[in-house]
C-alpha positions in Angstrom: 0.0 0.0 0.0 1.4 3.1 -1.1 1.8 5.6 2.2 2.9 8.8 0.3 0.5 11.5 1.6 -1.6 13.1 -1.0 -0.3 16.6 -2.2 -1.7 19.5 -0.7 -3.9 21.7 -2.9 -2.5 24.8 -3.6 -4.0 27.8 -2.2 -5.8 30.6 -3.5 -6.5 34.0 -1.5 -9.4 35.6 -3.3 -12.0 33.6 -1.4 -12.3 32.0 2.1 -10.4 28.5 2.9 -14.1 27.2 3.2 -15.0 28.7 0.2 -12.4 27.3 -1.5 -12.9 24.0 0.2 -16.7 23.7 -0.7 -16.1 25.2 -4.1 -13.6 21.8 -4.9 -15.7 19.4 -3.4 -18.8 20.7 -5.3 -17.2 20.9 -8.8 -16.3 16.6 -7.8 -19.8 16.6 -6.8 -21.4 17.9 -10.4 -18.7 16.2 -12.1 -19.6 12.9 -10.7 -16.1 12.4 -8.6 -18.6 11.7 -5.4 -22.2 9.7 -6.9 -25.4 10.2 -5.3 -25.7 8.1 -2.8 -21.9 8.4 -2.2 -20.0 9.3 1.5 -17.8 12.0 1.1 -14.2 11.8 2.5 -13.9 11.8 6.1 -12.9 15.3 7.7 -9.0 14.3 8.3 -9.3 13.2 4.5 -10.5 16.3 3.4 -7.9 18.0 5.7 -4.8 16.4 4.5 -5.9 17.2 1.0 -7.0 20.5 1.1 -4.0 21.6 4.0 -6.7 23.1 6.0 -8.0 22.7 9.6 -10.6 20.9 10.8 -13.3 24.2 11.4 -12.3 25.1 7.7 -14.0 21.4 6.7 -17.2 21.6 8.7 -17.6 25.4 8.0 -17.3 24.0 3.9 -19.7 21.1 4.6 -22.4 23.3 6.3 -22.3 25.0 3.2 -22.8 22.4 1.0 -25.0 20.7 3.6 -27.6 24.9 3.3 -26.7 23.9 -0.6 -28.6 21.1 0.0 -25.7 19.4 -2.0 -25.2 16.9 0.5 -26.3 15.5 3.7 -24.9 14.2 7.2 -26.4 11.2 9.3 -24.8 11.9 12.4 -22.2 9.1 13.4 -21.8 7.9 9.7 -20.6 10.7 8.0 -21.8 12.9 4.9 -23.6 11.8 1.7 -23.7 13.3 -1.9 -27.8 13.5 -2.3 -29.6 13.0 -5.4 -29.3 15.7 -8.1 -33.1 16.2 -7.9 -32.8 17.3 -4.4 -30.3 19.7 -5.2 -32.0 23.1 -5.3 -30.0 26.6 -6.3 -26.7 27.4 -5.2 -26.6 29.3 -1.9 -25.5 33.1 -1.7 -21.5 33.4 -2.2 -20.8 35.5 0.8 -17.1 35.9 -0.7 -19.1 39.0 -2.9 -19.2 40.9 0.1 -16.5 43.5 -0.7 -18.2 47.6 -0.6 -19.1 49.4 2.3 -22.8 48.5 1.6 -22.6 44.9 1.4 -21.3 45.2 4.9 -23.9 47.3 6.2 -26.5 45.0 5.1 -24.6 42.2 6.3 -24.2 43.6 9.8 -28.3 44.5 9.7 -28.3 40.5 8.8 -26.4 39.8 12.2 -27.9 42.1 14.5 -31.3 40.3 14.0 -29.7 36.9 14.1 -27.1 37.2 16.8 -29.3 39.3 19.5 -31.6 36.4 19.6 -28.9 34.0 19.8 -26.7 35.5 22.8 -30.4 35.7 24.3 -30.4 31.7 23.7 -27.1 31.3 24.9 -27.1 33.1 28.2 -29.9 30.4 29.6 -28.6 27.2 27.7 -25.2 27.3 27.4 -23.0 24.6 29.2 -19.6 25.6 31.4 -17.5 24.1 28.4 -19.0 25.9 25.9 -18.9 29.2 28.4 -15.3 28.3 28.5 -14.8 27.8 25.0 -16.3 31.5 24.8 -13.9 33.0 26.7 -11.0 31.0 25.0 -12.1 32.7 21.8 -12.0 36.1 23.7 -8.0 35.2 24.8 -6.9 34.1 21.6 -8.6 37.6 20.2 -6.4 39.6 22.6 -3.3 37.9 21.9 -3.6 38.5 18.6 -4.1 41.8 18.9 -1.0 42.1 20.9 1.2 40.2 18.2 -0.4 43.1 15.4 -2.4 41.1 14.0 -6.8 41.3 13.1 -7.7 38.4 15.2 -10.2 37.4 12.4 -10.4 33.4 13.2 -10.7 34.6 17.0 -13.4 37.1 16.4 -15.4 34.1 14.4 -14.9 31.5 17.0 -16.5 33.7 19.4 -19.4 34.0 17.8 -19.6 30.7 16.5 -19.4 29.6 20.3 -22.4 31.8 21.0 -24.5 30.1 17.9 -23.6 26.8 19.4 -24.9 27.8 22.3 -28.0 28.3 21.6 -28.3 24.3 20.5 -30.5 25.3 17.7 -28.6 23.4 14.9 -30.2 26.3 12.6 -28.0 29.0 14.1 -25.1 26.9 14.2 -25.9 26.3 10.6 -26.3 29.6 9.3 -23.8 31.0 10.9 -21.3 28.7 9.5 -22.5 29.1 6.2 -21.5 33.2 6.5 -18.4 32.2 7.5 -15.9 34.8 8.1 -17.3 37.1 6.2 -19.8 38.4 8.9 -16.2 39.6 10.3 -16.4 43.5 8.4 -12.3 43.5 8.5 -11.9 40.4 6.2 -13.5 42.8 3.4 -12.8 46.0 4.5 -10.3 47.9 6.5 -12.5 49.1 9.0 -9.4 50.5 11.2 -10.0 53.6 8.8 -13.1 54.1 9.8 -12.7 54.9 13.4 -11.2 58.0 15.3 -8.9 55.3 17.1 -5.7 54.0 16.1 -6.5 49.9 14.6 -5.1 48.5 17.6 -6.9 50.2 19.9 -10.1 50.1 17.7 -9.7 46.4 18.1 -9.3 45.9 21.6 -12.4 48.3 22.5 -14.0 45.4 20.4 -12.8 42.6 22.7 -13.9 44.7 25.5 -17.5 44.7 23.7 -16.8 40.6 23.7 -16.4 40.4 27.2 -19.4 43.1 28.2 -21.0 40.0 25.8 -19.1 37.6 27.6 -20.0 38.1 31.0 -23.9 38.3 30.6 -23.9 34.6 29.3 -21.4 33.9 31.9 -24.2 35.6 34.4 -26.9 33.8 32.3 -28.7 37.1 31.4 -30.5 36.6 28.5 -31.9 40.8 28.4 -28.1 41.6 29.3 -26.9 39.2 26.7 -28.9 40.5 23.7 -28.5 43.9 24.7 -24.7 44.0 24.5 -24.5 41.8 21.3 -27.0 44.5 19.8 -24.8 47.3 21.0 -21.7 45.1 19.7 -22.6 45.2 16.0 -24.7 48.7 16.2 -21.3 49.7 16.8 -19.8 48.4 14.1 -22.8 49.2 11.7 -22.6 52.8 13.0 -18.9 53.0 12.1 -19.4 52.1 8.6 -22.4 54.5 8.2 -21.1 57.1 8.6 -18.2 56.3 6.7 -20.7 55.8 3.5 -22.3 58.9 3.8 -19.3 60.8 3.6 -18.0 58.5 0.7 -21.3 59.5 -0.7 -20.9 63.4 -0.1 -18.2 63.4 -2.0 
């Protein structure tokens, strides 16, 4: 049996890793690489291929899953379904790029994610609190190395949607991906009277203010500072389009 690993798929930086990742198993898919009927590769097979981690993978196959490309039976892994069942490709969230597509993302997430810290704050578990606050480390750290703390600022929110063990918000959110995170399209640093760095760590301190009302199980508290979160952000950007606008 041969035991050379399989090469790793080059990269390519115009589009998320899940993107990317759901983009090459769906092309296998319509091109009859993976049948109907057929179990996809397992996530560490899909990892060694692609070079990606393992939240890249299940981010890609929620998306195929919303797609409704494919479908997991839980303890037996993910199957190609039928083309029949196969309605029209999701949004591609990679088009968010203008000031406007993030607006109306952000309007998107305010609705959703007030409701879910809400959800959180009474169901969440200690791990999941603690996986929370991880998230909220990892941001800060990164910050301190220079850097956006994208992956970080996802997790955290991702946390929160699994929180609310509604597989629908755990769902959805992983099918908007990082691109509910304004930065990865935009340098929203520019937008903001502070310097980036400190623009970014009065966001983590938004996180915790977040943090500690699901911590306290407050749902009001919960969904109130989520909702002043990402007014916050929405605000920003506002105001930056109706300058852009003025002149």
């Amino acid at each position: 049996m041969n035991s050379t690993p399989a090469p790793v798929l080059p990269r390519r930086r115009n589009v998320s890793l899940a993107q990317e990742v759901m983009n090459d198993l769906m092309e296998k898919i319509r091109n009859g690489v993976y049948q109907p009927g057929e179990k996809l590769p397992t996530e560490p097979e899909v990892m060694a291929e692609q070079g990606v981690s393992r939240t890249v993978v299940r981010e890609a196959i929620s998306r195929l899953q919303a797609a409704g490309l494919v479908e997991t039976r839980h303890g037996v892994g993910t199957f190609v379904l039928p083309a029949t069942s196969q309605p029209v490709p999701p949004l591609d969230f990679s088009t968010v790029v203008t000031i406007r597509d993030v607006l109306e993302m952000l309007e998107l997430r305010i609705s959703l994610e007030t409701e879910a810290a809400g959800l959180a704050a009474v169901r969440r578990t200690e791990e999941q609190l603690e996986r929370m606050r991880q998230a909220v480390a990892a941001f800060e750290e990164g910050v301190a190395r220079g850097e956006k703390s994208v992956e970080a600022d996802y997790q955290f929110h991702l946390q929160i949607a699994l929180a609310t063990h509604n597989k629908y918000f755990e769902d959805f959110y992983r099918h908007l991906g990082t691109s509910t995170i304004p930065r990865t399209r935009l340098d929203t640093s520019r937008f903001s009277p502070e310097p980036g760095q400190s623009y970014l760590i009065r966001t983590n301190r938004e996180h915790e203010n977040i943090l500690d009302a699901i911590a306290r199980q407050d749902p009001q508290a919960a969904s109130a500072a989520m909702r002043m979160h990402l007014t916050n952000s929405r605000e920003r950007l506002k105001r930056a389009s109706e300058l852009a606008n003025k002149e």
